[in-house]
N, C-alpha and C positions, 0 to 999 in steps of 0.2 A: 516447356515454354509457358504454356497456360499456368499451371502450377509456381512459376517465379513472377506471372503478372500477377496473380491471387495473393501469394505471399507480401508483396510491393503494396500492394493495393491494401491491404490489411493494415499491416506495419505505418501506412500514408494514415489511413483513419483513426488506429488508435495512436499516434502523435497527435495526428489536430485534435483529438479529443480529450485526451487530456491536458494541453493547451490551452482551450477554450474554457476548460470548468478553472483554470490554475490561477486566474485574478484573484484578490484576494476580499472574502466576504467581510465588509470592514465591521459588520456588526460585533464581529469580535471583541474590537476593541475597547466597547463601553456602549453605556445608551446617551443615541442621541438621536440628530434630526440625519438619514440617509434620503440620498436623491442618486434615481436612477436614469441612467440620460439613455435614449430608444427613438426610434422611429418611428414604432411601433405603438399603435394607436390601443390600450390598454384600460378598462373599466374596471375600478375594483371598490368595494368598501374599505379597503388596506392602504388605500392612496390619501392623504390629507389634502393635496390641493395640486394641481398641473399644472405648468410653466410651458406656454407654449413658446417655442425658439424660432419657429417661422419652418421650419426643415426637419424639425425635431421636436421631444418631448422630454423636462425634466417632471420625474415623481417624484414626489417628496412621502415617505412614510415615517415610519419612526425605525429603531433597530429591532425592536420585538417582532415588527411585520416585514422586516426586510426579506427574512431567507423564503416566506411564503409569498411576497409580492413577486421576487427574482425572479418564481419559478413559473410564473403567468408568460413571461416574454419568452421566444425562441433568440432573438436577438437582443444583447445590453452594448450599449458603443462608450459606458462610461458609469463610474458613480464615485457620489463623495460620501462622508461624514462629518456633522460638525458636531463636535464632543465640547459642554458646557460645565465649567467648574471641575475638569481633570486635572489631575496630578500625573498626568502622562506627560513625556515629553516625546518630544522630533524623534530623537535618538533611540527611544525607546519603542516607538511605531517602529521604527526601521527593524530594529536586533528582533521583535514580536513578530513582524509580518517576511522576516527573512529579507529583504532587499539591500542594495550595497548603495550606500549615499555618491551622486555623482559629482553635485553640487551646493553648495548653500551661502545665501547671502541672509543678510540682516537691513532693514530699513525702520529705524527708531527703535518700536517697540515689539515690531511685527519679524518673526525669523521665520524662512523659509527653507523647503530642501528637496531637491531632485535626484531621484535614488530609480535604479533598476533593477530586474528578476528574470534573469530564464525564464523563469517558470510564468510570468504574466503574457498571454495572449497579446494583449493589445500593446501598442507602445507610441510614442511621435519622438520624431528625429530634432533633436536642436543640434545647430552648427552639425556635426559629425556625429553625434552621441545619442543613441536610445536612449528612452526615458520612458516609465508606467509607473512613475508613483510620484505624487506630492504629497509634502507635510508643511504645512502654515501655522506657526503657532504667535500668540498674542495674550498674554498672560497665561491664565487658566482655561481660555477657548482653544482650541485645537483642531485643523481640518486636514481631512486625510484624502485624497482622490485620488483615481487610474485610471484612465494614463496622468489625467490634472485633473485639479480640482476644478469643480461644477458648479458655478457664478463666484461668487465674490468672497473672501478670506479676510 
């Protein structure tokens, strides 16, 4: 018995575990400006400037500093990128970061898209449907977030 609680108990930890690492680090995708959303009260020389949300804290670094800023917090609740002067598109973010598009609309000039992954930890529920990933594109600007994007698009 003990032995099938220890097995259970194992098996629980290493899912949430790789869960939790399974968001996707969007520095991947290019350089640009990344913001990391935490509760978690963080000092770095790696931070350009902090966005206080009243509950919360957005960081803003660049992508070069992203994966060493990451790794300062035990808890991230969110983060975007906004990619300037890319030849990337929506679709392309999607197929690169593995996510399956749920939804997409268009307003002018501005195309957006809500796409999900297994493999993303986090997620928020619209009508019926998960979702951990936004793509907002506007010309050659681009922004990527998860579960959404982190202020304004």
């Amino acid at each position: 018995m003990k032995f099938c609680v220890f097995v259970t108990l194992c098996a629980v930890l290493i899912f949430y575990s790789s869960a939790s690492v399974a968001n996707p680090n969007l520095e991947i995708l290019g350089e640009g400006e990344v913001r990391i959303f935490s509760t978690e009260v963080v000092e770095s020389p790696l931070v350009d400037r902090v966005t206080n949300v009243g509950f919360a804290f957005i960081y803003h670094t660049t992508s070069a500093n992203a994966p060493y800023l990451r790794a300062k917090f035990t808890r991230i609740d969110g983060e975007s990128i906004t990619l300037r002067g890319t030849d990337l598109t929506a679709r392309q973010v999607l197929r690169t970061l593995n996510y399956r598009k749920i939804s997409s609309n268009a307003v002018g000039a501005l195309e957006y898209y809500y796409a999900f992954s297994m493999r993303g930890s986090d997620f928020i529920i619209s009508g019926d449907t998960r979702i951990n990933l936004q793509v907002a594109q506007r010309g050659d600007v681009l922004t990527v977030g998860w579960p959404v994007i982190l202020g304004s698009f």
